[in-house]
C-alpha positions as CSV (number, residue, x, y, z in Angstrom):
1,X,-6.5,6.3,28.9
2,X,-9.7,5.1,26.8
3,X,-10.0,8.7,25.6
4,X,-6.2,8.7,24.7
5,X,-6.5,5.4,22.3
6,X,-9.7,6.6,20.8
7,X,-8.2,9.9,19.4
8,X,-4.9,7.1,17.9
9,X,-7.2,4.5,16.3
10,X,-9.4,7.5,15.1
11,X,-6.0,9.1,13.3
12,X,-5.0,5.7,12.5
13,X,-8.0,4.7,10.6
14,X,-8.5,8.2,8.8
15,X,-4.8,8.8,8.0
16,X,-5.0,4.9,6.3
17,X,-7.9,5.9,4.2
18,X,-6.7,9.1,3.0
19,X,-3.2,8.0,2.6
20,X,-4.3,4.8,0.4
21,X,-6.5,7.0,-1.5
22,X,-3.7,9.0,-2.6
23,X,-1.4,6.6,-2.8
24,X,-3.8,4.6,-4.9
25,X,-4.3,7.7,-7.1
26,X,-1.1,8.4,-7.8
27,X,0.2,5.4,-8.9
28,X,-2.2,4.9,-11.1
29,X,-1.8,8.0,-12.7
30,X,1.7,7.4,-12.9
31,X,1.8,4.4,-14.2
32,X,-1.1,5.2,-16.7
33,X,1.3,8.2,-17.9
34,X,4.0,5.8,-18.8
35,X,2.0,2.9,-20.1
36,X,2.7,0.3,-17.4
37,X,0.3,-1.8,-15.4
38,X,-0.5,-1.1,-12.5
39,X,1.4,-2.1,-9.5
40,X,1.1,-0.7,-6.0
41,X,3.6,-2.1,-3.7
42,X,2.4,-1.7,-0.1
43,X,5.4,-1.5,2.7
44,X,3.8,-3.9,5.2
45,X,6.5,-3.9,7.6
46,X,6.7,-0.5,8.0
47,X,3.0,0.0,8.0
48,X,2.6,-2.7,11.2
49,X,5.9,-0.9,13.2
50,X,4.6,2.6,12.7
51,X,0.7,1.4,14.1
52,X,2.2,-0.6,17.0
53,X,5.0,2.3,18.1
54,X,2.0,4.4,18.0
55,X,-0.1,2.1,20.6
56,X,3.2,1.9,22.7
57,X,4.0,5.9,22.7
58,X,0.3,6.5,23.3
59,X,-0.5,3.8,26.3
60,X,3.0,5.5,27.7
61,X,2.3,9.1,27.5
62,X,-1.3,8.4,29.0
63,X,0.3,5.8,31.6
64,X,2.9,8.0,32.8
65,X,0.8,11.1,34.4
66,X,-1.7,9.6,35.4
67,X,0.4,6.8,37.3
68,X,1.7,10.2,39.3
69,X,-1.8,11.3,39.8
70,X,-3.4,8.4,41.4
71,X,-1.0,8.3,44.2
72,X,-2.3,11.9,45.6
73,X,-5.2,12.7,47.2
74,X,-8.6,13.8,44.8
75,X,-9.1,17.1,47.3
76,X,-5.2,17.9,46.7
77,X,-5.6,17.9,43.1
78,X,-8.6,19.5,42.6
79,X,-6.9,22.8,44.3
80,X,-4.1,22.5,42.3
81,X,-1.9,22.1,45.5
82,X,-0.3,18.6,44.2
């Protein structure tokens, strides 16, 4: 499960470093094309649901299969029979 969250936060803090960098980039750009100052407006709600439905899928989709393999026996599992 440890191994499961690791790989999310990992995602999580990459894809928010790239995705601010671009966004970042962009805007400016933009905005420096049409004379404007520059304004980034940052969906906070959004950003908070999308990380927290991402911890809930992940814990579930870990949660799940191994709640079905911890009820059989190690030997049973390790020959595939279970």
């Amino acid at each position: 499960m440890y191994e499961a969250f690791a790989v999310i936060f990992a995602a999580l803090l990459l894809g928010i470093v790239v995705g601010l960098t671009i966004a970042l980039t962009l805007t400016a750009q933009f905005y420096l094309f049409i004379e404007l100052p520059f304004k980034l407006a940052f969906p906070t709600l959004l950003f908070v649901c999308m990380i927290l439905m991402s911890l809930i899928t992940t814990f579930f989709a870990v949660w799940i299969p191994v709640k079905d393999v911890n009820k059989k026996k190690i030997a049973s599992v390790l020959k595939g029979l279970a």
